[in-house]
NUNU-503887 format. One record per residue (C-alpha): chain; x, y, z. Coordinates in Angstrom, 2 decimals, padded with zeros to 5 digits, always signed. Layout:
<seses>
<sese><seke>A</seke><c1>X</c1><c2>Y</c2><c3>Z</c3></sese>
...
</seses>
This chain:
<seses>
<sese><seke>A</seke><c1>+001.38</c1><c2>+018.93</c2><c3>+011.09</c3></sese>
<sese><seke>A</seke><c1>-000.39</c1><c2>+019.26</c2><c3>+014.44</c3></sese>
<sese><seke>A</seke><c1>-002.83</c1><c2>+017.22</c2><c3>+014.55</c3></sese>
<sese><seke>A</seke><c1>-001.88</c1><c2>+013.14</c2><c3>+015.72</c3></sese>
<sese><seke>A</seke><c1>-001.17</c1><c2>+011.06</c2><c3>+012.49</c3></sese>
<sese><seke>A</seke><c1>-003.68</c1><c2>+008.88</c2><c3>+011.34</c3></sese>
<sese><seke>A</seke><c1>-003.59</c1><c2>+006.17</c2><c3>+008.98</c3></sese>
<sese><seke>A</seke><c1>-006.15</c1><c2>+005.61</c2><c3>+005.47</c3></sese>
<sese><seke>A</seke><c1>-006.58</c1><c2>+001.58</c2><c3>+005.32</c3></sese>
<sese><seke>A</seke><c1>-006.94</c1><c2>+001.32</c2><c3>+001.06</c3></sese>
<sese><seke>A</seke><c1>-008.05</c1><c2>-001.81</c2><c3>-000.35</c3></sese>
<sese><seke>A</seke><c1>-010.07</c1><c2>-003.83</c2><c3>-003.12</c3></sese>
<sese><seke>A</seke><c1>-009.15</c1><c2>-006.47</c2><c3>-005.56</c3></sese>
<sese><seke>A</seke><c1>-005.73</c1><c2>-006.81</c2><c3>-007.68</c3></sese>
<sese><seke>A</seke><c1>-006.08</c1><c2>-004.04</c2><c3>-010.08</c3></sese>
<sese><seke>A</seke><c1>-008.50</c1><c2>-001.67</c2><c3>-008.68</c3></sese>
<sese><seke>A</seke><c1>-006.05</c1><c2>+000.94</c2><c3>-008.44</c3></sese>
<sese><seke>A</seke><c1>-004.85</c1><c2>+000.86</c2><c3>-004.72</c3></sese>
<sese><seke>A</seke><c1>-001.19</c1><c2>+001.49</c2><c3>-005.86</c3></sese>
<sese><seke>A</seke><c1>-001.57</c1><c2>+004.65</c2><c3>-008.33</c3></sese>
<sese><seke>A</seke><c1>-004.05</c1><c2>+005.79</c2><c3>-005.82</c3></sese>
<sese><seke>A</seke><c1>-001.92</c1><c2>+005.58</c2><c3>-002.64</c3></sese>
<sese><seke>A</seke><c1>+000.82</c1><c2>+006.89</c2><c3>-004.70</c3></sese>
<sese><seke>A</seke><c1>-001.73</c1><c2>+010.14</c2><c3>-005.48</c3></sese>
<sese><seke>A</seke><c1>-001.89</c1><c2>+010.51</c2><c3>-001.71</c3></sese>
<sese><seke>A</seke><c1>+001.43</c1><c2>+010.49</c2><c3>-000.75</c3></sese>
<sese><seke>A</seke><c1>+002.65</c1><c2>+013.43</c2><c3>-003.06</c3></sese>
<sese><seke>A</seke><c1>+001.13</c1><c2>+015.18</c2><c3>-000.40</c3></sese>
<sese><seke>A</seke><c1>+003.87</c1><c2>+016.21</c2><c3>+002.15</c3></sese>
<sese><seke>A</seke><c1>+002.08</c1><c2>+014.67</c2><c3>+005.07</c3></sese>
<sese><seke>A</seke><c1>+001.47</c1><c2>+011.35</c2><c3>+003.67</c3></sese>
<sese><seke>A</seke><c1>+003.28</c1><c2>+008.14</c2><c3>+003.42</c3></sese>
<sese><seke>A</seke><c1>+002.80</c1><c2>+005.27</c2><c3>+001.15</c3></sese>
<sese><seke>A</seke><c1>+003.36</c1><c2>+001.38</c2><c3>+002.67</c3></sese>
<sese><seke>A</seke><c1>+002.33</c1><c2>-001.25</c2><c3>-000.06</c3></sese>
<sese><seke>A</seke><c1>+002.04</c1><c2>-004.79</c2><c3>+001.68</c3></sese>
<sese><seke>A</seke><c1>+002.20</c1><c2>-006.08</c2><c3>-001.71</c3></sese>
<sese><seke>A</seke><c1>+006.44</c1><c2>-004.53</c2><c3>-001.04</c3></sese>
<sese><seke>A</seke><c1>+006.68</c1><c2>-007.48</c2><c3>+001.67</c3></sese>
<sese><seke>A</seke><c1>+005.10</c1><c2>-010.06</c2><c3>-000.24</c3></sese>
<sese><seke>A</seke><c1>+007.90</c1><c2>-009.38</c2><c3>-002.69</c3></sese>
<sese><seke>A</seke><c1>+010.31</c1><c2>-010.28</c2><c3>-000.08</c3></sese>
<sese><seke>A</seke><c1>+008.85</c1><c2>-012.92</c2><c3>+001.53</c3></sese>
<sese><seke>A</seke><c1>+008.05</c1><c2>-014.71</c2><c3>-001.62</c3></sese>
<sese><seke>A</seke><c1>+011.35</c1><c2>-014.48</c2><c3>-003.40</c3></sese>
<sese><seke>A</seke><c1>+012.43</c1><c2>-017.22</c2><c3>-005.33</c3></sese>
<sese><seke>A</seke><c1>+008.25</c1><c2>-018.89</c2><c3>-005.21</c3></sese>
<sese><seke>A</seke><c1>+006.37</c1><c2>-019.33</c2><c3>-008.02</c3></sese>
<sese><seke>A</seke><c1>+004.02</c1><c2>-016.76</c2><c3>-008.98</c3></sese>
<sese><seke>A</seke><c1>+000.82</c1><c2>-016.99</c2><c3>-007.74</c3></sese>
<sese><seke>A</seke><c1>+001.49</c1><c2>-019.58</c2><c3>-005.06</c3></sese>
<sese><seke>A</seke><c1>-000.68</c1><c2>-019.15</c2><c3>-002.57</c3></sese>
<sese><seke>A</seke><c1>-000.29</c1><c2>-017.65</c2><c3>+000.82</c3></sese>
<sese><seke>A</seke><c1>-000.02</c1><c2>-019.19</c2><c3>+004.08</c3></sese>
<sese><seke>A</seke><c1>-001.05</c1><c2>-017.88</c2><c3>+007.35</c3></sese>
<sese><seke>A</seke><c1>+002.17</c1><c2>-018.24</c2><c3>+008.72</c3></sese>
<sese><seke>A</seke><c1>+003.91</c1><c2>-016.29</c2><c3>+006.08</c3></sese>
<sese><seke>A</seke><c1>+000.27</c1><c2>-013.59</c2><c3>+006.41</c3></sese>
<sese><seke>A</seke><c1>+000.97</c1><c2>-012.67</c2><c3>+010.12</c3></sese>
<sese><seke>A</seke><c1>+004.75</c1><c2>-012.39</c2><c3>+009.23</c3></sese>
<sese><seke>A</seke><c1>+003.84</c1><c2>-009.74</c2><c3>+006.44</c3></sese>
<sese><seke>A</seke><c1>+001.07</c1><c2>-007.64</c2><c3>+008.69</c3></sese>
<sese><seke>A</seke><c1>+003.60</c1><c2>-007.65</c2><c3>+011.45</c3></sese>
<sese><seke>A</seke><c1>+006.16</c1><c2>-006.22</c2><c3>+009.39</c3></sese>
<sese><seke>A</seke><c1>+003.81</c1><c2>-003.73</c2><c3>+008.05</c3></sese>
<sese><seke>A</seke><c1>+002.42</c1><c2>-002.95</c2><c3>+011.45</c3></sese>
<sese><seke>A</seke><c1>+005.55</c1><c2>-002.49</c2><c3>+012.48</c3></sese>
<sese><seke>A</seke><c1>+006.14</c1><c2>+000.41</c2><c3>+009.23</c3></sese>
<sese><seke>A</seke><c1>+003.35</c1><c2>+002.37</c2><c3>+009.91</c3></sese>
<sese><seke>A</seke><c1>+003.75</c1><c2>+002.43</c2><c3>+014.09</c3></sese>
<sese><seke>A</seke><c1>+007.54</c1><c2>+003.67</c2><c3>+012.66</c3></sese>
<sese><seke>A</seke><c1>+006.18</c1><c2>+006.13</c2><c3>+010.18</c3></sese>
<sese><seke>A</seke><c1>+003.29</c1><c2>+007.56</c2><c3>+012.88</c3></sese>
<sese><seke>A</seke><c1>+005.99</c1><c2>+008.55</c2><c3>+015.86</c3></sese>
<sese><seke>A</seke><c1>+007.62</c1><c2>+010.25</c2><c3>+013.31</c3></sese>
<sese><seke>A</seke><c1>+004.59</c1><c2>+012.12</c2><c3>+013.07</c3></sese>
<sese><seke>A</seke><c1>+003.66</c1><c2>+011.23</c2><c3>+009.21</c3></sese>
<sese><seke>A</seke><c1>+000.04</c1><c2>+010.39</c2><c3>+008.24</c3></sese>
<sese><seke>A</seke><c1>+000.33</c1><c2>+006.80</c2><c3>+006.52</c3></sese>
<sese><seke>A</seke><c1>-001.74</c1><c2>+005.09</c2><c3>+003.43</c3></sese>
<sese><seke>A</seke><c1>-001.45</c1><c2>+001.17</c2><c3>+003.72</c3></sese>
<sese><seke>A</seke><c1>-002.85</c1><c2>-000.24</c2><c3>+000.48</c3></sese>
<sese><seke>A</seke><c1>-003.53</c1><c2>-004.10</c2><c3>+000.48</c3></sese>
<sese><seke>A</seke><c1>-005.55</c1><c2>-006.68</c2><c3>-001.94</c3></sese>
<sese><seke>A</seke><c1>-008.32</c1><c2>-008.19</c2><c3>-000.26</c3></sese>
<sese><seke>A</seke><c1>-008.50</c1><c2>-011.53</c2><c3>-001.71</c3></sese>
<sese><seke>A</seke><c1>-010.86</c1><c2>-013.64</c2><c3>+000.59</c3></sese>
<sese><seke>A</seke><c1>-013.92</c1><c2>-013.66</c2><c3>+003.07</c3></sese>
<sese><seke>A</seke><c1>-013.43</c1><c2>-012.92</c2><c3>+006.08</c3></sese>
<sese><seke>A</seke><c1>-010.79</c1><c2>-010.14</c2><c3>+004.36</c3></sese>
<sese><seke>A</seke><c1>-008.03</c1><c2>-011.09</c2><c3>+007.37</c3></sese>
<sese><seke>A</seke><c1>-005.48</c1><c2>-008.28</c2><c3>+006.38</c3></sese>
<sese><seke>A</seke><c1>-008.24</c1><c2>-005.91</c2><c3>+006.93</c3></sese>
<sese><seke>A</seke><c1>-009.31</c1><c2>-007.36</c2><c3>+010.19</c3></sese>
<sese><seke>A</seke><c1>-005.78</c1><c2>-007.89</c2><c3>+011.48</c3></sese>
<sese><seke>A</seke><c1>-004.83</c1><c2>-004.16</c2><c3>+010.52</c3></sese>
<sese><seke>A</seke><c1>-008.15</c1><c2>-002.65</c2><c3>+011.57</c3></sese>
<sese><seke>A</seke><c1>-007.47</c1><c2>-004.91</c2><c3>+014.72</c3></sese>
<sese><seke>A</seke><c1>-004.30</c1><c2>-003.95</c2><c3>+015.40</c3></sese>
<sese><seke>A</seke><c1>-004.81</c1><c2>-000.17</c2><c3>+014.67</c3></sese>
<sese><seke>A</seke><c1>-007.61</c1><c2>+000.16</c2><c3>+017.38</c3></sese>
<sese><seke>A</seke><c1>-005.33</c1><c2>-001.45</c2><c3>+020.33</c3></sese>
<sese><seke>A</seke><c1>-002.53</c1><c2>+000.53</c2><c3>+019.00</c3></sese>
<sese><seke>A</seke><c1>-005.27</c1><c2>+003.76</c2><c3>+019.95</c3></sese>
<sese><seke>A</seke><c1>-004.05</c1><c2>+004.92</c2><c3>+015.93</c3></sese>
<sese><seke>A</seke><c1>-006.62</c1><c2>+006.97</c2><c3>+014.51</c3></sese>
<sese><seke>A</seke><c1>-007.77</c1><c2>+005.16</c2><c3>+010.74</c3></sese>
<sese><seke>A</seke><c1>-010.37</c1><c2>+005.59</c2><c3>+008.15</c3></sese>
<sese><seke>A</seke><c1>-011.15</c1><c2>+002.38</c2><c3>+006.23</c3></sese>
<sese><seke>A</seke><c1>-011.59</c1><c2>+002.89</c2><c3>+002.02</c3></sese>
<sese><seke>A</seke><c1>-012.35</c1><c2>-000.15</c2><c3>-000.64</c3></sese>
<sese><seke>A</seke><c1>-012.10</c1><c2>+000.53</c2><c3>-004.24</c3></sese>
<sese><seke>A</seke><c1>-014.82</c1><c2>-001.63</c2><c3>-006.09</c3></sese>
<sese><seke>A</seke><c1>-013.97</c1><c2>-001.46</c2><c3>-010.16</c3></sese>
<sese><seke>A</seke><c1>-015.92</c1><c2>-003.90</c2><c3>-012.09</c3></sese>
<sese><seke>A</seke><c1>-014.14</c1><c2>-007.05</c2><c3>-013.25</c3></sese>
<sese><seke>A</seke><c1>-013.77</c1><c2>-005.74</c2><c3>-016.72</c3></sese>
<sese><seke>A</seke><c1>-012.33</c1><c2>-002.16</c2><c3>-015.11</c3></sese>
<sese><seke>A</seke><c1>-009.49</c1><c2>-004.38</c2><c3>-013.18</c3></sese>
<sese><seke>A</seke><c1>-008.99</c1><c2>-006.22</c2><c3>-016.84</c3></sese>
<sese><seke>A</seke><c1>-008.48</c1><c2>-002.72</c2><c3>-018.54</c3></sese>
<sese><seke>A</seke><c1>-006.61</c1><c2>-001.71</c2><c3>-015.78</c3></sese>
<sese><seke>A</seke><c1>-003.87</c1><c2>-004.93</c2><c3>-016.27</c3></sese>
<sese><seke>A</seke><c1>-003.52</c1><c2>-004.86</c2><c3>-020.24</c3></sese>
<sese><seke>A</seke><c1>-002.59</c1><c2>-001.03</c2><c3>-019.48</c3></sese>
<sese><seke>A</seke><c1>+000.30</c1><c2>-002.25</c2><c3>-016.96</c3></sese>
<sese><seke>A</seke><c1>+001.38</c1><c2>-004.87</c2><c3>-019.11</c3></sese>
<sese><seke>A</seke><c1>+002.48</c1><c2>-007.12</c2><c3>-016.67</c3></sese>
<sese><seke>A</seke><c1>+003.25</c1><c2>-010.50</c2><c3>-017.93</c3></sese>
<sese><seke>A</seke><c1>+001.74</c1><c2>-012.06</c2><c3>-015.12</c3></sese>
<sese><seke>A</seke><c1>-001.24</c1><c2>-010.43</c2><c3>-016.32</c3></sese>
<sese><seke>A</seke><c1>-001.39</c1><c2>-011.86</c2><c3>-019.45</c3></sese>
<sese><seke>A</seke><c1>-003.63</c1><c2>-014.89</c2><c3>-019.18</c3></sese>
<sese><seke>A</seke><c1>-006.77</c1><c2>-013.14</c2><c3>-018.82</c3></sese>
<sese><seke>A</seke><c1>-009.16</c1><c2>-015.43</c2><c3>-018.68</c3></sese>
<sese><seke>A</seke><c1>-007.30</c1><c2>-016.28</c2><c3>-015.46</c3></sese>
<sese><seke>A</seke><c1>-007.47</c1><c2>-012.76</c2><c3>-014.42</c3></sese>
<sese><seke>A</seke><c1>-011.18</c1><c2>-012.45</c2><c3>-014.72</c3></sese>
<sese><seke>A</seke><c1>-011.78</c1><c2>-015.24</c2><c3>-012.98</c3></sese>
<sese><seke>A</seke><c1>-009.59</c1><c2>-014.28</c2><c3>-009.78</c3></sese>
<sese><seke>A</seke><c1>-011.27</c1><c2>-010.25</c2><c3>-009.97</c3></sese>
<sese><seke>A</seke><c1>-014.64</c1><c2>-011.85</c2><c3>-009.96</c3></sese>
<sese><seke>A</seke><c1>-013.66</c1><c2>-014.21</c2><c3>-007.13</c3></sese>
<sese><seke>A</seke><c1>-012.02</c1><c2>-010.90</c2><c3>-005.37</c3></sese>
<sese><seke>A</seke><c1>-014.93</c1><c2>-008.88</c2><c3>-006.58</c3></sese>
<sese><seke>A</seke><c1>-017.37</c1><c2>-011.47</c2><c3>-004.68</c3></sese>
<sese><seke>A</seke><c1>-014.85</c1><c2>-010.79</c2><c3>-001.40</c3></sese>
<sese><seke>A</seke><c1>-016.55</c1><c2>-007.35</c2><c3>-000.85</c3></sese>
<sese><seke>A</seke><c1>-019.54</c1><c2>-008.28</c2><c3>-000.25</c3></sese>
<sese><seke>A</seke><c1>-018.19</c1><c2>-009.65</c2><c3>+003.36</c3></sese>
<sese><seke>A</seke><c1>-020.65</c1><c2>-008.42</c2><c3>+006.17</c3></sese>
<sese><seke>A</seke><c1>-016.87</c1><c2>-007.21</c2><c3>+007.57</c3></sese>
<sese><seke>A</seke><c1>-016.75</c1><c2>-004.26</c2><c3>+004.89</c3></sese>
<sese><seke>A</seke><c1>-019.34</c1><c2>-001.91</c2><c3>+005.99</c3></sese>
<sese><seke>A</seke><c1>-021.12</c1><c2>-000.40</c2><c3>+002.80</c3></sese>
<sese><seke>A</seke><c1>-019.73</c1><c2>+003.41</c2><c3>+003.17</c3></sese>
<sese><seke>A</seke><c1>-016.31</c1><c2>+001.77</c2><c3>+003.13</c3></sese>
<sese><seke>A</seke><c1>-016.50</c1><c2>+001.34</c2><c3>-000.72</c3></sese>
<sese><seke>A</seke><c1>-015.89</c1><c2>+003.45</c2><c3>-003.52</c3></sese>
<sese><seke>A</seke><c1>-017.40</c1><c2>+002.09</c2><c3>-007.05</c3></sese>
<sese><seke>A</seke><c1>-014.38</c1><c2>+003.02</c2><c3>-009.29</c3></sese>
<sese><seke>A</seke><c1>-015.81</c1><c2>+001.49</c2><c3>-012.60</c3></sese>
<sese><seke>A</seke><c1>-016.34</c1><c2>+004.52</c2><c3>-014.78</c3></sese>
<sese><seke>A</seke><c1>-014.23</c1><c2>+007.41</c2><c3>-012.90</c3></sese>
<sese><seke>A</seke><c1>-010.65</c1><c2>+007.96</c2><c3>-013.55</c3></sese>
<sese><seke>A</seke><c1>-008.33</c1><c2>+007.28</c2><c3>-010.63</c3></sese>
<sese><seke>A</seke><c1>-007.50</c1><c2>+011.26</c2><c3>-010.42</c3></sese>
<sese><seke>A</seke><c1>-011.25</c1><c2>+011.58</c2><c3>-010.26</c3></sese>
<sese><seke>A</seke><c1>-011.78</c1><c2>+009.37</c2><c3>-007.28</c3></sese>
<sese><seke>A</seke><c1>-008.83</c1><c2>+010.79</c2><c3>-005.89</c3></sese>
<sese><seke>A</seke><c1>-009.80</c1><c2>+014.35</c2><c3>-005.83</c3></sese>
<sese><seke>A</seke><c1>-013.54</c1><c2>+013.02</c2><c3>-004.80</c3></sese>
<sese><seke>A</seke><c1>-013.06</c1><c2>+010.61</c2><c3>-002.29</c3></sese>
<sese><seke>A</seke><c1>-009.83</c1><c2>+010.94</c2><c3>-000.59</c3></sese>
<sese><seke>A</seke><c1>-008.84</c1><c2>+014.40</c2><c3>-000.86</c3></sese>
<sese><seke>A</seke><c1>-010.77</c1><c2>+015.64</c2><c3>+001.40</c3></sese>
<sese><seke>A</seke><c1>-009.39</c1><c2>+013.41</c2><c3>+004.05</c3></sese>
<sese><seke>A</seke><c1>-005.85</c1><c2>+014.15</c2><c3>+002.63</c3></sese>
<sese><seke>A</seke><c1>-006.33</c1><c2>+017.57</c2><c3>+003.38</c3></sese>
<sese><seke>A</seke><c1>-008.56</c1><c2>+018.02</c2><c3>+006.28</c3></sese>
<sese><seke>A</seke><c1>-007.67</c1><c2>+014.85</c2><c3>+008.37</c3></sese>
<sese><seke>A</seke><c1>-010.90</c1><c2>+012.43</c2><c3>+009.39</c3></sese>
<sese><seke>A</seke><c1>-012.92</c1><c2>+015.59</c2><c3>+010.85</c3></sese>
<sese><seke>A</seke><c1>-016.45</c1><c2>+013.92</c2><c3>+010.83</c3></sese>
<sese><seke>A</seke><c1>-015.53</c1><c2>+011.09</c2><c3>+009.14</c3></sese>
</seses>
């Protein structure tokens, strides 16, 4: 690779698809894949399920995730960090946007918008048991859903994933930046 690495910010709701679709983007040799949701799973070991986060525990997480992808870019490797955005103001995407800019690390910004019944379809097919209370569910992708609308996600940030296979928005949307870097983008 010649060109400087650059980072692909990938977010949306709990089940729109971030992790198959970051994991689409780094079988390509140039790419790696950091999932915050990876160091939630430490931090939270041993809570409850669906306890909520703190800020305290929020800035330890984007630190150590900042910390990945500065790793992962001097060693010359494009990265795709895939996070849920879960409130308004979306703070992960501020603080990595944030910290991404004074780092001077190139980034392109993507949102994947399925409808709420899309992220439903999406979590009978993973079968998580977590996911099994669906009325639940529902109620946390609409409140997620609702989250987009944030004047901090700028409209050409979001892909509406409702009715196109992941491999479709893949090969659509973020292929081309895959490939040919964030010429013009």
């Amino acid at each position: 690779m010649k060109r400087r690495p650059h980072v692909l910010l990938l977010a949306g709701p709990g089940g729109a698809g971030k992790t198959s679709t970051a994991a689409r983007i780094a079988r390509h040799p140039d790419w790696e894949q950091v999932s915050e949701d990876d160091y939630w799973v430490k931090i939270k070991e041993g809570h409850p399920w669906g306890e909520l986060r703190t800020p305290k525990e929020e800035r330890i997480v984007q630190d150590e995730v900042v910390r990945r992808v500065i790793e992962l870019v001097a060693g010359k490797r494009n990265v795709v960090l895939e996070f849920i955005i879960y409130e308004d103001p979306p703070h992960p995407l501020l603080n990595y946007r944030n910290a991404l800019t004074s780092l001077g690390i190139p980034f392109i910004t993507r949102i994947l918008s399925p409808s709420a019944d899309e992220v439903l379809r999406r979590m009978k097919m993973r079968g998580r048991r977590r996911d099994a209370d669906l009325e639940k569910r529902r109620a946390q992708a609409e409140q997620q859903l609702r989250c987009l609308a944030s004047p901090h996600i700028q409209h050409d940030w979001v892909i509406d994933t409702s009715d196109i296979p992941l491999e479709d928005v893949y090969a659509t949307h973020l292929q081309p930046i895959v490939e040919d870097g964030f010429k013009g983008r």
